[in-house]
C-alpha positions in Angstrom: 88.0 -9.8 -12.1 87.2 -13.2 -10.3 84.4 -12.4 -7.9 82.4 -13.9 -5.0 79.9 -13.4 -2.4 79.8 -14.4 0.9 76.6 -14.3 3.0 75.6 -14.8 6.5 73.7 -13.4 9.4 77.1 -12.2 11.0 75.7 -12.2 14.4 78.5 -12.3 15.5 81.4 -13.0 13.0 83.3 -15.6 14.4 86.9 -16.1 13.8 86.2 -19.3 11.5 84.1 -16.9 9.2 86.9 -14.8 9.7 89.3 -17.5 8.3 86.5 -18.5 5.2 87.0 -14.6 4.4 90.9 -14.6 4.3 91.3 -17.8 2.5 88.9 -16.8 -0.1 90.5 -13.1 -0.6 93.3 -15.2 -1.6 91.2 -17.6 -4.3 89.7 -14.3 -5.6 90.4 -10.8 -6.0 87.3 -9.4 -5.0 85.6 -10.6 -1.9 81.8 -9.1 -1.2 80.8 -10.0 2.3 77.2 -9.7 2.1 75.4 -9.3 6.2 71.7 -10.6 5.9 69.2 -8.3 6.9 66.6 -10.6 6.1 66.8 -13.6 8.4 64.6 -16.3 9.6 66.5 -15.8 12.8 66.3 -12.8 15.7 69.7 -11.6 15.0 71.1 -10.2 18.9 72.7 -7.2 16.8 71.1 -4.9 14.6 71.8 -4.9 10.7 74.5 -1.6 11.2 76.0 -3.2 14.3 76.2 -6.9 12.5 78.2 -4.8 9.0 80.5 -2.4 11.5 81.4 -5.6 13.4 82.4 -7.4 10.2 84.2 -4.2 8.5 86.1 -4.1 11.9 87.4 -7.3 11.8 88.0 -7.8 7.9 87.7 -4.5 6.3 91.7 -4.7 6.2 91.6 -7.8 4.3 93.1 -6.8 0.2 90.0 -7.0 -2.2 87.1 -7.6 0.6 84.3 -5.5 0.9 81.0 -5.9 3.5 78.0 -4.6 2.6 74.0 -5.0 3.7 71.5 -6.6 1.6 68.1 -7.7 1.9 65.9 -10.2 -0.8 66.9 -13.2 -2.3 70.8 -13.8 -2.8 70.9 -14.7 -6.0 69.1 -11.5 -7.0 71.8 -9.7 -4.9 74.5 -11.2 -6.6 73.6 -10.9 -10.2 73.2 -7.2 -8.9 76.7 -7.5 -8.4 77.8 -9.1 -11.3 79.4 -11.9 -9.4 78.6 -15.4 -10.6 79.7 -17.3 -7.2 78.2 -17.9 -3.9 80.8 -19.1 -1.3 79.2 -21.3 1.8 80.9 -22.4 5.2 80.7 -25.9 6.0 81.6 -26.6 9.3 80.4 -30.1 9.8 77.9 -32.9 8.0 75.2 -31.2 9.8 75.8 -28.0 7.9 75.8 -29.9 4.4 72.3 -31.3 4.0 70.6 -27.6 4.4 73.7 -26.0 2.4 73.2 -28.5 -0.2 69.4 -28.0 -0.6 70.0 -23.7 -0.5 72.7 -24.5 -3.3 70.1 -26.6 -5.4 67.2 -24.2 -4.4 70.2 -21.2 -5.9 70.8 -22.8 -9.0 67.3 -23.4 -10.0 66.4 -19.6 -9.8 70.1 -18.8 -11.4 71.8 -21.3 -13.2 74.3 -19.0 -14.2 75.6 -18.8 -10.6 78.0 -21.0 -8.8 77.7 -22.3 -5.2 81.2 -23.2 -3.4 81.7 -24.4 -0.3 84.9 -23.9 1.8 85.7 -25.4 4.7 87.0 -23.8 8.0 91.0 -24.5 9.4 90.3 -27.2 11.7 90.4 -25.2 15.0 87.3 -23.5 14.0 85.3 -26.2 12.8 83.2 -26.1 16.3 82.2 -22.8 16.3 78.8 -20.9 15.2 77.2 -17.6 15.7 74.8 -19.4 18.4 76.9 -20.9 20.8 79.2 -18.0 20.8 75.9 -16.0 21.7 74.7 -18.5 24.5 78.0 -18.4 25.7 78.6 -14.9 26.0 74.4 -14.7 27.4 75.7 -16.9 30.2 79.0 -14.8 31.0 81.3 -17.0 29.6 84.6 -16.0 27.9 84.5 -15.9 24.2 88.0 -14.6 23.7 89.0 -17.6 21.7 86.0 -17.7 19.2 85.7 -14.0 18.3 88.1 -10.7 17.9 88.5 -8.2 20.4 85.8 -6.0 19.3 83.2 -8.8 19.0 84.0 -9.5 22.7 83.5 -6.2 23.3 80.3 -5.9 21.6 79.1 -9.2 23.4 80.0 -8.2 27.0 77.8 -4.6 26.3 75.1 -6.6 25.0 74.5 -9.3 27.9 75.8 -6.9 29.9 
């Protein structure tokens, strides 16, 4: 079985992770989307809000599964038994940190593998962040997010 994991803070899933998710379900047959709970970052949503969001939105999705994890990723994944990390890149900003967390990956696991995917073109702009100080400032997030991420967003900046 051809495995991978994909990790992320998740706060909020966006619709290009959402696209990275159903383009890789179709490169493998088991997709493990794996919500951070240990980030550098103060996530707006807790750890169960963040994994409910993502099931939501992809838990329909053939062969993907979301799950919670904490600890280094690469001790996650061999925990797994999955031998490849996927990685967004959005834009040549992303790649010089995703490319030092791939070498910092393979130097503590050389038996995993880091890929990095791209998003569709549409959603190359969007992150977590500026969907978060968008919806902070009342601003209509429709096209970035599902429904229920909208949702969530409008209860929590009220």
């Amino acid at each position: 079985m051809r495995s991978v994991v994909y990790p992320g803070t998740f706060d909020p899933i966006t619709n290009g992770h959402t696209d990275l998710i159903q383009r890789a379900a179709r490169l493998f047959d088991r997709v493990v989307v794996a919500v951070a709970a240990d980030t550098h970052k103060a996530p707006t949503f807790s750890i169960e809000e963040r994994v409910d969001m993502v099931r939501e939105v992809v838990g329909t999705v053939p062969g993907v599964e979301v799950v919670s994890f904490s600890g280094l990723l690469v001790t996650f994944t061999r925990h797994l038994d999955v031998g490849v990390i996927m990685r967004g890149l959005r834009a040549v900003s992303d790649f010089e940190f995703e490319f030092q967390l791939a070498g910092m990956n393979r130097r503590m696991a050389p038996d995993i593998e880091t890929l990095f995917l791209t998003p569709a073109e549409q959603y190359a702009y969007i992150s977590s962040s500026l969907v978060r100080e968008i919806a902070r400032l009342k601003g209509d997030v429709s096209t970035f997010v599902a429904p229920n991420v909208q949702a969530a967003l409008r209860a929590r900046f009220g």
